[in-house]
C-alpha atoms as one frame of an Amber mdcrd trajectory, in Angstrom:
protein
  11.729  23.177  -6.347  13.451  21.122  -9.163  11.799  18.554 -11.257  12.940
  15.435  -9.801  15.351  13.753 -11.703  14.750   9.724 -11.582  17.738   7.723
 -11.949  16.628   4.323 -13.345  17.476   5.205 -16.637  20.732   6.259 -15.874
  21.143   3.051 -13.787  19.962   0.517 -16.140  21.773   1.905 -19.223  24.961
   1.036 -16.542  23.731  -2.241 -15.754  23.509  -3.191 -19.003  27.044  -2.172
 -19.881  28.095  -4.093 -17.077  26.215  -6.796 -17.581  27.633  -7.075 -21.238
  31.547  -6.451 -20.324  30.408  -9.230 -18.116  29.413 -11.143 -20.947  32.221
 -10.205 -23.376  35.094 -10.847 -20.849  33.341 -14.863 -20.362  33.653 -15.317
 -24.044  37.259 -14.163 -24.011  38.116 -17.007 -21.195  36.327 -19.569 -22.601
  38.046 -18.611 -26.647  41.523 -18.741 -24.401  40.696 -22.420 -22.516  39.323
 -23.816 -25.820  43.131 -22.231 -27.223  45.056 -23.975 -24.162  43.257 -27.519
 -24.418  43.940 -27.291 -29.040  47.612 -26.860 -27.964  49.530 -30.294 -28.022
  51.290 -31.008 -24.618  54.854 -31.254 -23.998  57.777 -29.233 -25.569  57.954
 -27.472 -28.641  59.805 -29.148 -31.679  63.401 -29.576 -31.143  65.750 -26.935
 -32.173  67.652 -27.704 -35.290  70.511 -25.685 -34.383  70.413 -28.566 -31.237
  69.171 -31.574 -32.528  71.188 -34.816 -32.027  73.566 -33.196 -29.067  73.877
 -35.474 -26.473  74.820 -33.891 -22.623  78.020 -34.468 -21.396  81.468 -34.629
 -23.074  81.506 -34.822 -27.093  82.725 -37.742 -28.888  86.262 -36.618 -31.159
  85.505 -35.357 -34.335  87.407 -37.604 -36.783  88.779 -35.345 -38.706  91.167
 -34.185 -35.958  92.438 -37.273 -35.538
């Protein structure tokens, strides 16, 4: 016969690395919540390139006039 092999060592050592990917991936969720609620709401700052264009048809430049 073979010396029995007991597998609580073998189990625990997995537990454990479960138990602290378990750990690790809370820490990651609760660093990207405290991320989302430190973000102001509401759009980024305007684009420059678009700042002061109303919608619709443009007034006549005066220079073309």
């Amino acid at each position: 016969m073979s010396p029995r092999v007991r597998p609580t060592f073998a189990k625990r050592q997995r537990e454990n690395a479960k138990k602290e990917k378990k750990s690790e991936k809370a820490e990651r969720r609760a660093r990207k919540l405290a991320e989302r609620q430190d973000r102001p709401d509401g759009a980024p700052e305007e684009d420059p390139d678009l700042a002061g264009i109303v919608a619709g048809p443009q007034p006549i430049p005066e220079e073309d006039e």
